[in-house]
N, C-alpha and C positions, 0 to 999 in steps of 0.2 A: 490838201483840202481837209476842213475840218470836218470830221463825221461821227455821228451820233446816233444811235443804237436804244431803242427804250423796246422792255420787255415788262408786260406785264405780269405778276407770277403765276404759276399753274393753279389749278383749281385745289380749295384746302377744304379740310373737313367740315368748316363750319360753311363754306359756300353752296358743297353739297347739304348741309341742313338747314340753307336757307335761314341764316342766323346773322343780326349785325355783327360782323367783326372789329372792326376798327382796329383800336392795338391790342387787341390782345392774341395773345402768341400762340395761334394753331398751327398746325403742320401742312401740308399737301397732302393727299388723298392720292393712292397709283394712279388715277385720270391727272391729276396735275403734277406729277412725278414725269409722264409721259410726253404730257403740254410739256416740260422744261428741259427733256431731252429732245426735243424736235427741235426747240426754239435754235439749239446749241448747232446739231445738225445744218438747220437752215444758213443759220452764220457761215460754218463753213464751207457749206455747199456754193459760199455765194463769194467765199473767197476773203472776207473782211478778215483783216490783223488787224486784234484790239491792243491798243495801249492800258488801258487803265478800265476799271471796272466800279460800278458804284452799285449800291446795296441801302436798304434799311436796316433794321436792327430787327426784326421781326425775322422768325424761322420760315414763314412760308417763302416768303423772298431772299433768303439770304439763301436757299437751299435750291431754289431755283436757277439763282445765279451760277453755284456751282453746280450743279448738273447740264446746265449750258454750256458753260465751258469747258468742264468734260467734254461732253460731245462734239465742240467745237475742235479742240484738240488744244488748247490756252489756259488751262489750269496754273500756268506759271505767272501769269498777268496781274499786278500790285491792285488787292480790294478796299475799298475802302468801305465802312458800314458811318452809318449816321443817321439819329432818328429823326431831324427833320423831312428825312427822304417816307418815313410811315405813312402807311394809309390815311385816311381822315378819323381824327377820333367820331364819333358817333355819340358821344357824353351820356343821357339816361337811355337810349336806345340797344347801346351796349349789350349784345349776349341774346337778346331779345330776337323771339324768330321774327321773319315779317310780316308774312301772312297772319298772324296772332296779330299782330301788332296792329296792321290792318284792318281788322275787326273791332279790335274798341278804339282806337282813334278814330277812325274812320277814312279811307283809302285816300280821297285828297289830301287831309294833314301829312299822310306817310308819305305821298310823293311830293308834298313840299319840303317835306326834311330832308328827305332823299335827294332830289331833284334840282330845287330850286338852287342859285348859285349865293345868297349872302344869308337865307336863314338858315338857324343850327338849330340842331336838335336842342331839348331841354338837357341843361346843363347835371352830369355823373355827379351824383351825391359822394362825398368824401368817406372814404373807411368801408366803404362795400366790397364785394367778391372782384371789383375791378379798376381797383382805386390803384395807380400807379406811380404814384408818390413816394413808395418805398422801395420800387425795383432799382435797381443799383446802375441798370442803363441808362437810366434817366437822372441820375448825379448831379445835382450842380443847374439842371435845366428849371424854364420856368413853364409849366405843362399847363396845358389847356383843359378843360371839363368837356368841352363840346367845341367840336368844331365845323362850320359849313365850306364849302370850296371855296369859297372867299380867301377865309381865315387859314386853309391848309396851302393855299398859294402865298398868303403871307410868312410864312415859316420855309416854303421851299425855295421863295425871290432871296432870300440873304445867304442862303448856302450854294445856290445856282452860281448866285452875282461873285461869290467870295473863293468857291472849293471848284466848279464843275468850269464853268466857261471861261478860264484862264487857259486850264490844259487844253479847250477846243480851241482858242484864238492863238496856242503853241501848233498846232498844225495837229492837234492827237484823234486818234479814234476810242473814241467811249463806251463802255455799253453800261447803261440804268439798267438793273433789275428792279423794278419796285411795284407800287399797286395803283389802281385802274386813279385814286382820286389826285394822288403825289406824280405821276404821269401827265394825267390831265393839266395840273398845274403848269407843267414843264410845259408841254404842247402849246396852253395859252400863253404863255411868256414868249417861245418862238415863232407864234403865225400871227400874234398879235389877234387875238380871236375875241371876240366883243363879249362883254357875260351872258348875254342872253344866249346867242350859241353857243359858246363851252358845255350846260351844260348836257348836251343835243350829242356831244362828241361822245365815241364810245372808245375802248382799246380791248380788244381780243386778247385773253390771257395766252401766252406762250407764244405770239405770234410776232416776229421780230420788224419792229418801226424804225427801218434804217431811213435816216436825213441827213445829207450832204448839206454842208451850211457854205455860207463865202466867207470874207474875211472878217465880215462885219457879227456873222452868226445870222445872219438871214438865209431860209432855206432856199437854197437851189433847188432841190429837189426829197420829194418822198415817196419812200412805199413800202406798204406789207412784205414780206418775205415769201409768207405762205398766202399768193392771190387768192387762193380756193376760201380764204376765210379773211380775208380785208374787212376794213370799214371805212366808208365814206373820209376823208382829211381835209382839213380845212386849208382854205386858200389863202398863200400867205399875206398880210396887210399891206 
């Protein structure tokens, strides 16, 4: 049976500062160090052998991943990293705390940037402190300035459809380690989730979203790991 495993990552420095992250590369903070050793724990505890492991290219999540499976006891399991699997870029929002942010837009612009499922923030000016055009992970890619969950699902439907749900329709067990917006996207791909509730949907960092899928990759079934901290799942279409 094919099954799939989504972790979102521990808490990072910038979430505790309450700062747009997007892609840029902070680390996990001990509280989500912690988050990504439970998540790993929970795995085992529940019994799951992972085949295969996927990741973004960002440290808060690739770090997650391994301390999962650490704890899992599966440190030997083939990883794979890929930056379409990244958070949502955030383009001029970028670095920016939000409550500041909040203040001079003014609270509804910021939850529609935030929020809303097709519009994006105003688009990262070229050549600034987080211009990623010249990071060497991103090689050969065509990168986006600003992205909404729209456009962050359009980036993770061609690598789902190409890299991840071949190995699920092999009979494999997966675990995504990635972030709350590249999740999301997966989530709505699998339950067939309308946009207007996507973006209603939440993932609990470090809280393991094990989904038993059929042959077809429609879910049989889902659930939290850690109940004491679930959230609401949508019903499959």
């Amino acid at each position: 049976m094919p099954t799939l495993i989504l972790l979102r990552h521990g808490q990072s420095r910038w979430n505790l500062e309450d700062r747009f992250t997007g892609w840029v590369d902070v680390d996990l903070t001990p509280q989500g160090e912690a988050e990504a050793v439970k998540g790993g724990e929970l795995i085992k505890a529940a019994g799951v052998q992972i085949d295969r492991a996927y990741t973004s290219v960002l440290t808060r999540a690739i770090r997650t991943l391994w301390l999962a499976l650490a704890s899992a006891g599966q440190t030997f399991v083939p990883v794979v990293k890929d930056w379409r699997l990244n958070e949502r870029h955030y383009g001029g929002l970028t670095g920016l705390n939000k409550t500041d942010t909040a203040a001079r837009h003014g609270a509804d612009q910021v939850k529609i940037w935030r929020r809303s499922y097709d519009v994006p923030p105003p688009p990262l000016a070229p050549g600034g402190e987080f211009d990623f055009s010249k990071d060497r992970r991103y090689a050969g890619a065509t990168l986006p300035d600003t992205e909404s969950l729209k456009t962050t699902l359009d980036r993770v439907r061609p690598y789902w459809e190409s890299e991840i749900a071949p190995h699920l329709k092999a009979g494999e067990t997966l675990l995504v380690a990635a972030h709350g917006n590249s999740l999301r996207a997966i989530v709505k791909l699998l339950f067939g989730v309308g946009d207007d509730a996507i973006v209603g949907v939440e993932i609990p960092t470090g809280n393991p979203l094990l989904i038993e899928l059929d042959a077809d990759l429609k879910p049989l079934s889902a659930r939290y790991l850690d109940e004491t901290r679930a959230q609401p799942l949508p019903a499959a279409a």
